[in-house]
N, C-alpha and C positions, 0 to 999 in steps of 0.2 A: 548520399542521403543527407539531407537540410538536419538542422537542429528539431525545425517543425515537425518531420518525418517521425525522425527518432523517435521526440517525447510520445505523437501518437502512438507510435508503434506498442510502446513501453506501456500506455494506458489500458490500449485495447490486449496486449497479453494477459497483466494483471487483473483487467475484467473477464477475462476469461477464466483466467483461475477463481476469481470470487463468485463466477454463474458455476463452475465446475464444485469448487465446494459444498454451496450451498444449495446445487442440487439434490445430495445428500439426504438435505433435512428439507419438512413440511414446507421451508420459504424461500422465495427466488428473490433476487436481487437484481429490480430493474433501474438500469443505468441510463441516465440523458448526456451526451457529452456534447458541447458547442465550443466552436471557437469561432470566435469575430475579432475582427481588427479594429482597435481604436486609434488612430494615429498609428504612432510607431510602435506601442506596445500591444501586446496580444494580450487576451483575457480569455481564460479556461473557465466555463462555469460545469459543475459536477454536481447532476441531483441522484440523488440516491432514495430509493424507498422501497417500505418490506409489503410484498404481496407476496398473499396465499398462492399455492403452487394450480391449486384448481378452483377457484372463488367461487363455483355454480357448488362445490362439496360443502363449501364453509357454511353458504348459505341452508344448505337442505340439513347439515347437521345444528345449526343454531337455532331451526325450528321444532326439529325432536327432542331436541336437548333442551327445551325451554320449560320445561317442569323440573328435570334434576338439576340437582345442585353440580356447580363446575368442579371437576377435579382437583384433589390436592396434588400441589408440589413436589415430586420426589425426585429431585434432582438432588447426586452428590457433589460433590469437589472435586471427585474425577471424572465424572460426566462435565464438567463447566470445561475444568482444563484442556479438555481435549475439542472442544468447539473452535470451530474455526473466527479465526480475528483477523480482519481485514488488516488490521496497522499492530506494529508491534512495540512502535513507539510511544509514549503516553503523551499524548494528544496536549495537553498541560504544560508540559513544558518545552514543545515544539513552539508553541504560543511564547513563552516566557521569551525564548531565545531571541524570536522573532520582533518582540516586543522591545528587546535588549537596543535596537535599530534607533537609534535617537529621530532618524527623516518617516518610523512607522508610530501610526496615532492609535489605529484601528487595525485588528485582521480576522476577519470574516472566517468561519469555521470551516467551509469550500477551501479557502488559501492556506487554512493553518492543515487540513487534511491532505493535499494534495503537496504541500512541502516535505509531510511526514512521510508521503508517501514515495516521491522524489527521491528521499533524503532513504528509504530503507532499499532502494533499486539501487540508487549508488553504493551503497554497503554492499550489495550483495554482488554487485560485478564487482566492486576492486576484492571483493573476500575471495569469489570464484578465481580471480585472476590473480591473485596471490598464492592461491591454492595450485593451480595449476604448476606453477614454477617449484612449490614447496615439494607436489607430489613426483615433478619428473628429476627434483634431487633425492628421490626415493628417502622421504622425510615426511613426517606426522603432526611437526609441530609448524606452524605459520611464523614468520621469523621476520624482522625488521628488513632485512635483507630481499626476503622474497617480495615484499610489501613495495622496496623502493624497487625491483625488477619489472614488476608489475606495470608502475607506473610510468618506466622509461619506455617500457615497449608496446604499451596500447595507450594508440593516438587519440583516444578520448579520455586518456589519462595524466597525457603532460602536460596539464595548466597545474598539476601537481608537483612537477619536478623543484625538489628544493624543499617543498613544504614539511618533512618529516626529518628537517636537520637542524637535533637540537641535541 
């Protein structure tokens, strides 16, 4: 499996888990993904947009509903917490980092999303795969050791060998 394979593979799960969540609740989350080639580099564009889950409902309830007054608010801090969030990283300063790049001018909120989002699937394999060594040393805690285990033995790991010796 190509680099290309991969990253689709990795986008189409993850959108799967964000139509699976947001299931859930009144709105679905319709995904556009493209890839075209420009020369030698490749360019992902990712649109995202929130539609009602039945739009013929929306509409037939915005015309009953067009004498009352729209509902209050009663959402708590435990209701918010527990909504699901596509990125967990703060979008800000995925940007900043990015921005850090002395040859980047500009990054388009598509590139700074889909880096975050990149950037938290790589966390969570080398975490899983750290895990994995941690738990068959019938151990609880995650350990520098398991960390650099991880990275000697999965081949999309070792562009890491060495990085974590300091």
């Amino acid at each position: 499996m190509d680099d290309d394979e991969l990253l689709n593979s990795l986008l189409e799960n993850e959108l799967d888990s964000v139509k699976e969540a947001s299931s859930k609740s009144s709105v679905e989350m319709e995904v556009d993904l493209r890839t075209d080639k420009l020369g030698n580099s490749e360019r992902i564009d990712l649109n995202v947009s929130n539609l009602e889950a039945d739009p013929s409902k929306d509409v037939e309830e915005s015309e009953s509903n067009a004498d009352k007054k729209p509902p209050e608010k009663t959402s708590s801090k435990k209701e918010e917490s527990t909504r699901y969030r596509p990125l967990h990283l703060p979008l800000a300063r995925v940007k900043q980092i990015i921005k850090m790049d002395p040859d980047v001018h500009m990054a388009g909120s598509e590139a700074v999303f889909l880096i975050a989002k990149a950037t938290e699937l790589f966390i969570e394999l080398l975490s899983k795969d750290a895990y994995a060594f941690t738990s068959s040393a019938k151990k609880k805690t995650i350990q520098k050791k398991d960390v650099d285990s991880a990275i000697t033995n999965a081949d999309a790991l070792v562009f890491l060998d060495g990085a974590l010796d300091f």
